[in-house]
matplotlib code that plots the C-alpha trace (Angstrom):
import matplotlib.pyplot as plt

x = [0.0, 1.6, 0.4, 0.1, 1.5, -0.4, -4.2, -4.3, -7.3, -9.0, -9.8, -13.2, -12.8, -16.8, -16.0, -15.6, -11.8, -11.7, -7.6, -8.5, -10.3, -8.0, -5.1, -7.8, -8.4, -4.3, -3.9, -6.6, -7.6, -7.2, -9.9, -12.9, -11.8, -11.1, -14.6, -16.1, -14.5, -15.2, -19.4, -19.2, -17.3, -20.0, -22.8, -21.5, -21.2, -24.5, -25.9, -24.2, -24.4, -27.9, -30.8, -34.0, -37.1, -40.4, -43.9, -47.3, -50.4, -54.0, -57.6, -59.6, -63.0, -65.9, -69.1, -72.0, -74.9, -77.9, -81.0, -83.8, -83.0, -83.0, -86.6, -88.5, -86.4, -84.9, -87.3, -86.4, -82.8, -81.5, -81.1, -78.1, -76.1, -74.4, -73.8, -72.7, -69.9, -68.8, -68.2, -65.9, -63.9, -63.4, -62.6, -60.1, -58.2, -58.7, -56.1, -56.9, -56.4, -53.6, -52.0, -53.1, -51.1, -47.8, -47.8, -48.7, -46.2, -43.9, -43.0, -42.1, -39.0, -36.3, -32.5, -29.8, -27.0, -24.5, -21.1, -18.4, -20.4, -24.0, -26.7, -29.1, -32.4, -33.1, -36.4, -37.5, -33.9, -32.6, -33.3, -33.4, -35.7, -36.7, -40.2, -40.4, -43.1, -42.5, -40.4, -40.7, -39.0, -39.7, -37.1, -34.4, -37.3, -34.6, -31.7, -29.1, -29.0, -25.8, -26.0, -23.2, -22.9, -19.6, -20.2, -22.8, -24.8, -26.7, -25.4, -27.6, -25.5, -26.7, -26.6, -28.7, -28.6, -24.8, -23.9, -23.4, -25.7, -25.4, -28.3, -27.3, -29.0, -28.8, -30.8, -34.4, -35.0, -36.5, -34.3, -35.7, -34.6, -36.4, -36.3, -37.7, -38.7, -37.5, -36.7, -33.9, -35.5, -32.5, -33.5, -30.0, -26.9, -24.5, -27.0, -26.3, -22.7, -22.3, -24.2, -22.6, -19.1, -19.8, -22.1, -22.7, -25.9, -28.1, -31.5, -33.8, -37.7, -39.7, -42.6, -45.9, -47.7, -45.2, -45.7, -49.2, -49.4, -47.2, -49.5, -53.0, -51.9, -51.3, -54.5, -56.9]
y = [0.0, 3.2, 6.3, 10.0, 11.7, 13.1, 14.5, 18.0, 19.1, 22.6, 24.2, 26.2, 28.9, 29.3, 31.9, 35.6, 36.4, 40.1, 39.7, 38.2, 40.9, 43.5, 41.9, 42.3, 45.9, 46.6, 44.9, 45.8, 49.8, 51.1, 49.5, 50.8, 54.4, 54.0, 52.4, 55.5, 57.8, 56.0, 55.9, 59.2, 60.4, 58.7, 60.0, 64.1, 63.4, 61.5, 64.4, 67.4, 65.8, 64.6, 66.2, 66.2, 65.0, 65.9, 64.7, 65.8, 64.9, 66.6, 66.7, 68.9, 68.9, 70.3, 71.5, 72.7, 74.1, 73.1, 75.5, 73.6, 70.7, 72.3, 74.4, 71.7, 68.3, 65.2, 64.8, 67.9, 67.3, 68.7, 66.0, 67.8, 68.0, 64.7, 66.1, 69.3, 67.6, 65.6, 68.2, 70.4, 67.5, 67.3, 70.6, 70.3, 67.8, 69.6, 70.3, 73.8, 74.6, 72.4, 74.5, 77.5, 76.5, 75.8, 79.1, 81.0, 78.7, 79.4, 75.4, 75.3, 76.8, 76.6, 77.5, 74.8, 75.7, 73.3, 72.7, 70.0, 67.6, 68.2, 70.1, 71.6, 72.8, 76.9, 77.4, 80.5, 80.2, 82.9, 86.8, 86.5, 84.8, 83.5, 84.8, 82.8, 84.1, 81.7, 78.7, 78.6, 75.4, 72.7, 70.2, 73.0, 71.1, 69.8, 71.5, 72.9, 76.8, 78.2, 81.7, 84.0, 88.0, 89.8, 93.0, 94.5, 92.0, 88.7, 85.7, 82.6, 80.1, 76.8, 74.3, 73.8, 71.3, 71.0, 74.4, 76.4, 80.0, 83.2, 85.6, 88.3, 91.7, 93.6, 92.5, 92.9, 93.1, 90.9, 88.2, 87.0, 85.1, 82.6, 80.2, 81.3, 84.8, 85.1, 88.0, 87.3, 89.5, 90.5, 93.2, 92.5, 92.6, 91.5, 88.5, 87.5, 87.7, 86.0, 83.3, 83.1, 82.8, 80.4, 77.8, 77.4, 78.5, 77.1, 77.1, 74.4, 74.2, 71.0, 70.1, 71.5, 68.5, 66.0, 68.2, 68.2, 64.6, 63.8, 66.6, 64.6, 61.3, 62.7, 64.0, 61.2]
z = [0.0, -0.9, 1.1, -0.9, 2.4, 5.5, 4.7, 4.8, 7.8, 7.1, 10.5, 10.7, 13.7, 14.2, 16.9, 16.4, 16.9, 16.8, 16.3, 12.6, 12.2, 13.3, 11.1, 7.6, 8.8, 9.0, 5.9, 3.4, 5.4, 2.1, 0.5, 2.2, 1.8, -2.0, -2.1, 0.0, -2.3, -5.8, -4.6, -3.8, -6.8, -9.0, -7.2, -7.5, -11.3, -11.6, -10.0, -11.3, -14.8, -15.5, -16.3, -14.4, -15.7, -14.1, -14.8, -13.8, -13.8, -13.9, -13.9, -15.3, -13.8, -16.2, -14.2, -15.2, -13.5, -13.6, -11.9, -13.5, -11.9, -8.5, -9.1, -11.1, -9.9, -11.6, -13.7, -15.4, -16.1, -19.2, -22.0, -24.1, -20.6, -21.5, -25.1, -23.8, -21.6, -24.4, -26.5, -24.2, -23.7, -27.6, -27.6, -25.0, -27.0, -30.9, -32.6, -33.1, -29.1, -29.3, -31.0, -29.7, -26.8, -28.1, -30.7, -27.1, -25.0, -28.0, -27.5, -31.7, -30.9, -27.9, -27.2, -25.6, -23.9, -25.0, -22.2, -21.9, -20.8, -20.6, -23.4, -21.6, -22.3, -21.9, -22.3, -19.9, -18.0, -19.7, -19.8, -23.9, -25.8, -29.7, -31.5, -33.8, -36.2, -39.1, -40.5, -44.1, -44.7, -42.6, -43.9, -40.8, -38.0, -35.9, -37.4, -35.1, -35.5, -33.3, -32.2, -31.9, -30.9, -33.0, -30.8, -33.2, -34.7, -33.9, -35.8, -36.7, -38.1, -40.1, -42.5, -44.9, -48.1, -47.2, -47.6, -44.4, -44.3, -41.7, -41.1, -39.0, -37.1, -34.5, -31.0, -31.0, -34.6, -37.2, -38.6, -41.9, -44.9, -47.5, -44.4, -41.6, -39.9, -36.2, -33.9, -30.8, -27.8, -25.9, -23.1, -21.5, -23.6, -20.9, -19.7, -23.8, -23.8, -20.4, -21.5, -24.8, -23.3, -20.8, -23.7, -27.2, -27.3, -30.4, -31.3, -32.6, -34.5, -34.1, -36.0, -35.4, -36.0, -34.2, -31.2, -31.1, -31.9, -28.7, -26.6, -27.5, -26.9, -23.5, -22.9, -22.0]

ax = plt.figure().add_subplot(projection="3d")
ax.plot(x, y, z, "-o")
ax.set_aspect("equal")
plt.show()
């Protein structure tokens, strides 16, 4: 019989030793701090770095008085009530007051701030703003627009069927060209060149009927 050597025995200490554990800590104290500090590290970007979203919800309660019912009774309840409601609601969700909205919301049109890291989105966060009384073509819905300031003038720079085109003028007057008709409100120059410094500030149409689309399929 030929033996392979003494069997090796594993020992399982069942009790807490806090030596053991004093040793681990000496050993690997590094660890947990690098740890602490990665998380953390993580966590500032994630915050600094990523945009909010928000959602709400609402209800929108229709009432409608009804006198007759409270002089003659139930038996006097108006028949085109129930017709009545039904039509408000459908005009709550029509296109035409759709639309309405986002020409009075100006929601066609917004500026972005664009930094290192993060774009982010302008609309009402700054003292200047886009009316935007027309877009002629709406193959630019989408199209990035950058705006610049050369001391004088207002430049809108974009590209359009590969060719790169400028439309310039001075703040708070009428921009216009065969494709589109804007005016940049500006009631504080140095809010504008701050801002312009400190991003690349573009602007950007969407499609009217992609937005109110999106809007209605909300509405329920």
């Amino acid at each position: 019989i030929m033996s392979t050597g003494p069997e090796k025995k594993i020992i399982t200490n069942k009790q807490f030793n806090p030596m053991i554990v004093e040793i681990i800590l000496r050993r690997h104290w590094k660890i947990p701090i690098i740890y602490v500090l990665l998380i953390s590290t993580i966590a500032f970007f994630y915050v600094r770095y990523t945009t909010a979203l928000y959602e709400t919800k609402a209800i929108l309660q229709i009432v409608e008085e009804n006198k007759v019912t409270d002089i003659l009774g139930k038996d006097a309840v108006n028949v085109n009530q129930t017709s009545n409601l039904t039509q408000e609601v459908e005009l709550l969700r029509s296109e035409l007051l759709i639309n309405q909205t986002i020409e009075k919301l100006g929601l066609h049109v917004n500026l972005y701030a664009e930094g290192k890291i993060l774009t982010k989105d302008l609309y009402r966060e700054t003292s200047f703003s886009i009316m935007a009384y027309q877009l002629f073509d709406s193959s630019l819905c989408g199209t990035r627009m950058d705006i610049t300031y050369d001391g004088t003038y207002i430049n809108v720079n974009y590209t359009k069927a590969g060719k790169v085109k400028t439309v310039k003028e001075k703040p708070n007057r009428r921009m216009k060209n065969e494709d589109f008709d804007i005016q940049i409100n500006v009631p504080s120059m140095n809010d504008l060149i701050q801002t312009l410094n400190e991003n690349k500030i573009y602007l950007q149409f969407y499609n009217r009927q992609a937005l109110v689309d999106e809007i209605k399929a909300k509405l329920t």
